[in-house]
VOPAGU-2260 file (C-alpha; in pm, 1 decimal, decimal comma):
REM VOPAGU-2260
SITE   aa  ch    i         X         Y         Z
SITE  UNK   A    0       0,0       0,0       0,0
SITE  UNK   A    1     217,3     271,0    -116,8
SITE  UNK   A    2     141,0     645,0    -124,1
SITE  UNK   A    3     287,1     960,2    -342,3
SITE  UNK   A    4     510,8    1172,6    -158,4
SITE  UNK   A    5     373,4    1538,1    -293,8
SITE  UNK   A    6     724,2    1603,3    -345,2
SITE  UNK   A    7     818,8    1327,9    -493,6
SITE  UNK   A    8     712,0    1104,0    -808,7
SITE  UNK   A    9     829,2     787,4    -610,2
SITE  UNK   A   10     564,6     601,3    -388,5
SITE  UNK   A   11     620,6     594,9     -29,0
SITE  UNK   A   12     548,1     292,6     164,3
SITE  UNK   A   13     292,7     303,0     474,7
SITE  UNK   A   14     527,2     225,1     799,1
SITE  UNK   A   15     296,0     209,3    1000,7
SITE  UNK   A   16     161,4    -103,9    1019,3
SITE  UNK   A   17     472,7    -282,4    1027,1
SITE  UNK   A   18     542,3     -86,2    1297,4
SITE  UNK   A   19     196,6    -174,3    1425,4
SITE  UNK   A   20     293,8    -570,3    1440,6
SITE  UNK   A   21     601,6    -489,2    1636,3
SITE  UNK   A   22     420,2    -303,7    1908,5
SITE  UNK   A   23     177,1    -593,3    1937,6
SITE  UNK   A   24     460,1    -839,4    2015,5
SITE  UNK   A   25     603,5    -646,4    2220,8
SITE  UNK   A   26     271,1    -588,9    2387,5
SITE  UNK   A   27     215,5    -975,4    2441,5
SITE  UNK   A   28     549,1   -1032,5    2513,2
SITE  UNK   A   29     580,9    -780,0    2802,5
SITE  UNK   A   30     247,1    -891,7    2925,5
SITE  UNK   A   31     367,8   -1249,8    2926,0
SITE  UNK   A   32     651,1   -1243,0    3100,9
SITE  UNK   A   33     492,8   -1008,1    3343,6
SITE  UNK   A   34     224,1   -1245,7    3472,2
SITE  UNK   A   35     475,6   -1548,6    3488,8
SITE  UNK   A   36     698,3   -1349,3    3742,7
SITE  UNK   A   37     384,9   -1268,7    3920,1
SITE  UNK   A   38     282,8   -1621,1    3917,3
SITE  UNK   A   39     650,5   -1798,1    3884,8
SITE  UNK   A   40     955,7   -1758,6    4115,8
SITE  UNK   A   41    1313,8   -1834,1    3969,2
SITE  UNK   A   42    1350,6   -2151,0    3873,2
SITE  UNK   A   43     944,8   -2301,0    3977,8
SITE  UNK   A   44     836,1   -2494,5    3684,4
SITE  UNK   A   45     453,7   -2646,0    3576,1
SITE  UNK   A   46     383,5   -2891,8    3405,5
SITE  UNK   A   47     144,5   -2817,9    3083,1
SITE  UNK   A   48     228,6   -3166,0    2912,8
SITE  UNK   A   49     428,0   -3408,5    2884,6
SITE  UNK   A   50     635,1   -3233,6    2666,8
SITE  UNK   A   51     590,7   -2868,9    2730,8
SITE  UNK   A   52     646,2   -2680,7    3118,3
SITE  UNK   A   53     624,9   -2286,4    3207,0
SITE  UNK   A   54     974,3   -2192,4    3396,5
SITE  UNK   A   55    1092,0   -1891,2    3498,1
SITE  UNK   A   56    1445,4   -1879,1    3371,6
SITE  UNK   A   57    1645,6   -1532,6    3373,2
SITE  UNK   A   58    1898,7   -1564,7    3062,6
SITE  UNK   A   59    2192,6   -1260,5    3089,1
SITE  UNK   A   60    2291,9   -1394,7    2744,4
SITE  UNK   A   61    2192,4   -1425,6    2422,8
SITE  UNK   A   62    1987,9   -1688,3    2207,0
SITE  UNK   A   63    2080,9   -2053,3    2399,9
SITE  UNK   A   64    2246,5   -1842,8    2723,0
SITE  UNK   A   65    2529,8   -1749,0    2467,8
SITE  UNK   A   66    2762,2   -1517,3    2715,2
SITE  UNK   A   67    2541,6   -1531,5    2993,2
SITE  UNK   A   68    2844,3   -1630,6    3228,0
SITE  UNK   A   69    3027,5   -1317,1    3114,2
SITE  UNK   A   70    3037,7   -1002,8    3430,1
SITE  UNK   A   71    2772,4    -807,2    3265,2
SITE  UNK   A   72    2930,5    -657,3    3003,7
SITE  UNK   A   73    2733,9    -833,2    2757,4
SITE  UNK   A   74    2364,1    -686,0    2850,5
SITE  UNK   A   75    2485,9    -366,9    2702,7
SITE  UNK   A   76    2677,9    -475,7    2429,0
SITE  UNK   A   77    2388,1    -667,5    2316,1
SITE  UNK   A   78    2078,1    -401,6    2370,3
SITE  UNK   A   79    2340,1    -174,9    2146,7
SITE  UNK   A   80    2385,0    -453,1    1891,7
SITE  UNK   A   81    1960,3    -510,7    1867,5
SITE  UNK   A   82    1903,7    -124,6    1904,5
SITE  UNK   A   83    2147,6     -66,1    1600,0
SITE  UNK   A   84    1942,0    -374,2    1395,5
SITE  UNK   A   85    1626,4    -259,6    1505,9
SITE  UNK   A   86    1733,3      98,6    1333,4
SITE  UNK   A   87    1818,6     -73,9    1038,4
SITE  UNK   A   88    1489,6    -293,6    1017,8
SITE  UNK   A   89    1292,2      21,6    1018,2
SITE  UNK   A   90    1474,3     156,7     738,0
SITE  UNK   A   91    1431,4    -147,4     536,0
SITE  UNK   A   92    1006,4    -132,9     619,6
SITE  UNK   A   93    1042,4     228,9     514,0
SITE  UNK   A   94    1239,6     114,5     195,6
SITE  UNK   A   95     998,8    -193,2     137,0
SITE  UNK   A   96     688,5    -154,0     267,0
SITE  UNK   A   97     508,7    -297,4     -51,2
SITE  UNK   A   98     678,6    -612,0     -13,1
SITE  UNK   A   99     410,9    -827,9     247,8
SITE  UNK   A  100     600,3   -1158,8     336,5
SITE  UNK   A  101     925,5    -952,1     384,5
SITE  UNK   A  102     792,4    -716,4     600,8
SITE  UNK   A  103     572,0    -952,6     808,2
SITE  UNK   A  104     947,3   -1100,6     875,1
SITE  UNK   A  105    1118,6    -761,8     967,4
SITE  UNK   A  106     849,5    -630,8    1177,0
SITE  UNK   A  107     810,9    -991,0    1377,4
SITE  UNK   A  108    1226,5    -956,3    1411,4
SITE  UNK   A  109    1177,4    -613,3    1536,6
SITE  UNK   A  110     920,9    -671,5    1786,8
SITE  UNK   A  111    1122,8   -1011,7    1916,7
SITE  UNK   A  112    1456,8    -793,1    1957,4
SITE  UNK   A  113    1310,0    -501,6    2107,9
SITE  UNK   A  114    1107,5    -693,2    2372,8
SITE  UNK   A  115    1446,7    -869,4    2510,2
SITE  UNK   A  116    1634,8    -522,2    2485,0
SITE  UNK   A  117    1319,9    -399,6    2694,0
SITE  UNK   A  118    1422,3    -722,4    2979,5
SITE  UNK   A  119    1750,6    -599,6    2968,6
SITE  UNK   A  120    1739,1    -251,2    3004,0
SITE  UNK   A  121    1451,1    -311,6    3314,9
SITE  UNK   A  122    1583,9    -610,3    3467,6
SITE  UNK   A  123    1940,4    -681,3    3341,1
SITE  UNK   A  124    1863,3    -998,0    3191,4
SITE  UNK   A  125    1567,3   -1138,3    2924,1
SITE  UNK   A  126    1277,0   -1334,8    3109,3
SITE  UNK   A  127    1199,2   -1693,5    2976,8
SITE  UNK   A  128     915,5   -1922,9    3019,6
SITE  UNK   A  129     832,8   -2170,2    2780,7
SITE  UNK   A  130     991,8   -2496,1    2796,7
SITE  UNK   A  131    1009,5   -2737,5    2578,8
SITE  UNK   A  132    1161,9   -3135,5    2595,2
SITE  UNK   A  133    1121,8   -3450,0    2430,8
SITE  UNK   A  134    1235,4   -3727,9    2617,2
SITE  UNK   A  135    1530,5   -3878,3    2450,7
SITE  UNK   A  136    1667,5   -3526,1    2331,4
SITE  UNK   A  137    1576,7   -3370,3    2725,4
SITE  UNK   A  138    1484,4   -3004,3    2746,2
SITE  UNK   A  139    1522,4   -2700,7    2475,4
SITE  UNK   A  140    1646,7   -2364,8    2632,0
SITE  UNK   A  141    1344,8   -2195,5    2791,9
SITE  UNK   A  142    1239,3   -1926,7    2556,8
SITE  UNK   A  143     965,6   -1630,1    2519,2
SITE  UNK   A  144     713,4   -1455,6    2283,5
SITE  UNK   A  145    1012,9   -1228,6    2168,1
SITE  UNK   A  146    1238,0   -1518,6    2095,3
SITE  UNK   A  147     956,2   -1711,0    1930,6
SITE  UNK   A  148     866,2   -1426,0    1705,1
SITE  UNK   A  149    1237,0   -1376,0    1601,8
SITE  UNK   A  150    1251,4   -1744,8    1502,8
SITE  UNK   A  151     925,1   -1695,4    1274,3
SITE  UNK   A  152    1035,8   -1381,4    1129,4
SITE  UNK   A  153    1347,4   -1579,6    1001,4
SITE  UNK   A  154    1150,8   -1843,1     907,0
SITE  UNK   A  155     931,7   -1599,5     664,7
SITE  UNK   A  156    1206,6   -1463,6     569,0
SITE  UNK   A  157    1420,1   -1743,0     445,5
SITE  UNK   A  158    1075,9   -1811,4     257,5
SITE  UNK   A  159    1072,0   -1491,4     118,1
SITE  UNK   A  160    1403,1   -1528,4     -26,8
SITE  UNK   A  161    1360,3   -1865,8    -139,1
SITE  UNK   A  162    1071,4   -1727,9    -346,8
SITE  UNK   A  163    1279,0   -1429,9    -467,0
SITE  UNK   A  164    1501,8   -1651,8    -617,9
SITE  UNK   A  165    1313,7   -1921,0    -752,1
SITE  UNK   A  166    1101,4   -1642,4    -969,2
């Protein structure tokens, strides 16, 4: 849905909505990891299934507690590092608006990254929750909404490409 700039013979992309589906996963994923540390304390688990538990974790790290040993260093160097993407993501919406499936990916991405810089910034580390094992494999590292719509985003957006270059 592109629009004329009136000083400009180019058409402009709406950024708004993209920027719309970032605030709503941010939205459920501050809401989310609110209640479980209402309900939750460090480290309680429940049992949803036999192959899915809510946790509270704490993860100072990144994806899989990458760094999250390191003295603290790393919750700033990170929240820079997704601050500095997130800038970049809303430059590409800006720049591609008309393109759906790409978007959709960037603006889940966005959302995802700025919901753990939020947990770092307010907490010094990102809140996790859902759980996930299989038996013979034992448990995934807890995640959240953020995390989960970063991994979709990609997802989409390996898609995207895919179709990009198959055409």
């Amino acid at each position: 849905m592109a629009t004329k700039n009136r000083f400009s013979t180019q058409p402009r992309s709406n950024l708004m909505p993209w920027l719309g589906i970032a605030a709503i996963v941010i939205l459920f994923d501050q809401l989310s990891k609110i209640t479980i540390t209402k309900l939750f304390h460090l480290g309680e688990e429940k049992v949803v299934t036999s192959f899915f538990n809510l946790v509270l974790a704490y993860n100072k790290g990144a994806a899989f507690s990458f760094l999250s040993n390191e003295s603290g260093w790393q919750r700033y160097f990170l929240s820079a590092l997704a601050i500095g993407v997130a800038l970049y993501i809303v430059l590409l919406l800006k720049k591609h608006g008309g393109q759906r499936m790409f978007c959709w990916a960037l603006a889940l991405i966005l959302g995802g990254a700025l919901g753990n810089v939020i947990d770092r910034m307010a907490y010094g580390h990102v809140i996790d929750f859902l759980d996930f094992h299989i038996k013979a494999f034992g448990h995934f590292p807890a995640f959240n909404i953020a995390d989960s719509a970063i991994c979709i985003g990609a997802g989409l957006f390996i898609i995207d490409e895919l179709r990009r270059v198959n055409r």
